[in-house]
KEVODREN-143813 format. One line per 4 residues: their letters; for each residue x, y, z of C-alpha. Coordinates in steps of 0.25 Angstrom, whole numbers, plus 2048, in hexadecimal, padded with zeros to 3 digits. Each point is the difference from the previous one (the first is absolute). Example, Ala and Ser with C-alpha at 12.3 -4.5 7.8 and 13.67 -1.06 7.14 Angstrom:
KEVODREN-143813
AS	831/7EE/81F; 806/80E/7FE;
END
This chain:
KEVODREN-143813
XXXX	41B/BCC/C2C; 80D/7FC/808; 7FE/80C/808; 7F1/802/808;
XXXX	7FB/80F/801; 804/800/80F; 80C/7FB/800; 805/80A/7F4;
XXXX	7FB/80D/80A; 806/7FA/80B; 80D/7FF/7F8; 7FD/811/7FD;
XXXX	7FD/802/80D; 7F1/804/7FC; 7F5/800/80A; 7F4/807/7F8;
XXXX	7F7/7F9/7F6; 800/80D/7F6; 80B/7FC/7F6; 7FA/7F1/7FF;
XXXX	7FD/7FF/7F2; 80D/806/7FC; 807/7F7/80A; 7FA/7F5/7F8;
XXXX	803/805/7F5; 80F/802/803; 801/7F2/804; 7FB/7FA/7F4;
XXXX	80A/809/7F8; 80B/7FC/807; 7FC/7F3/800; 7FF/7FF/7F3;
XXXX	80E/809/7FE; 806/7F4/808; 7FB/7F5/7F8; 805/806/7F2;
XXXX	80E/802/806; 801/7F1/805; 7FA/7FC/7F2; 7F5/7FA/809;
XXXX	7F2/7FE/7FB; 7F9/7F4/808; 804/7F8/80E; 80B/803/808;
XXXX	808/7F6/809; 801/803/810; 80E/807/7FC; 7FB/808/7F6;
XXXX	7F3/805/808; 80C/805/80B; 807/808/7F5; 7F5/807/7FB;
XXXX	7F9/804/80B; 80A/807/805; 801/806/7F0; 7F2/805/801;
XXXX	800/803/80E; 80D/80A/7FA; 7FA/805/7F2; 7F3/804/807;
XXXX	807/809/80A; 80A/804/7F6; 7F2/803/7F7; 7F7/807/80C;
XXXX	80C/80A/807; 804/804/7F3; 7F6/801/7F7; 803/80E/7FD;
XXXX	80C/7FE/7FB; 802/7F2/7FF; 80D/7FB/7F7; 7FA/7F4/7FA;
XXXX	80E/7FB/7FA; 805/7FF/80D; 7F5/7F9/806; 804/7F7/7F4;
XXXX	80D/7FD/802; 7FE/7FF/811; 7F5/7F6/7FE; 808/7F8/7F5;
XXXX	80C/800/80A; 7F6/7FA/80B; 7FA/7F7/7F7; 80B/7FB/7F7;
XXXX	801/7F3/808; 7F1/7FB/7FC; 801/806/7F2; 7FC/7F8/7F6;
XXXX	806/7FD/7F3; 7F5/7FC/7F7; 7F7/80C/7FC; 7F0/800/801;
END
């Protein structure tokens, strides 16, 4: 995981332990969103590492504060713009 469980609820500003497992969750989500937009299924160089944090670290607060009422497409699109510059070309 490019995002450690502490570092995610330090990003969402969450100081309790209760929503753990669905923060785990969430970040393997997002994660794994991330990856499918870059067309990125294995290693990632030091640029690319910078780039996606920073795509998971966004999906998974876009995920967590509207999971009610979340607008999946543009979650999509956002996290394509982000990650557009470490998109791969070959498909997996």
């Amino acid at each position: 995981m490019l995002i450690g469980l502490e570092e995610l609820k330090s990003y969402l500003r969450i100081d309790g332990s209760d929503e753990d497992g669905f923060l785990e969750h969430l970040n393997e989500a997002a994660e794994s969103l991330c990856r499918d937009i870059a067309r990125i299924d294995g290693e990632l160089d030091e640029n690319e590492v910078k780039v996606m944090r920073i795509g998971v670290l966004f999906a998974a607060a876009y995920m967590y504060e509207h999971r009610e009422e979340a607008d999946h497409t543009k979650l999509a699109l956002s996290l394509r713009s982000l990650l557009f510059g470490i998109r791969r070309g070959d498909h997996f």
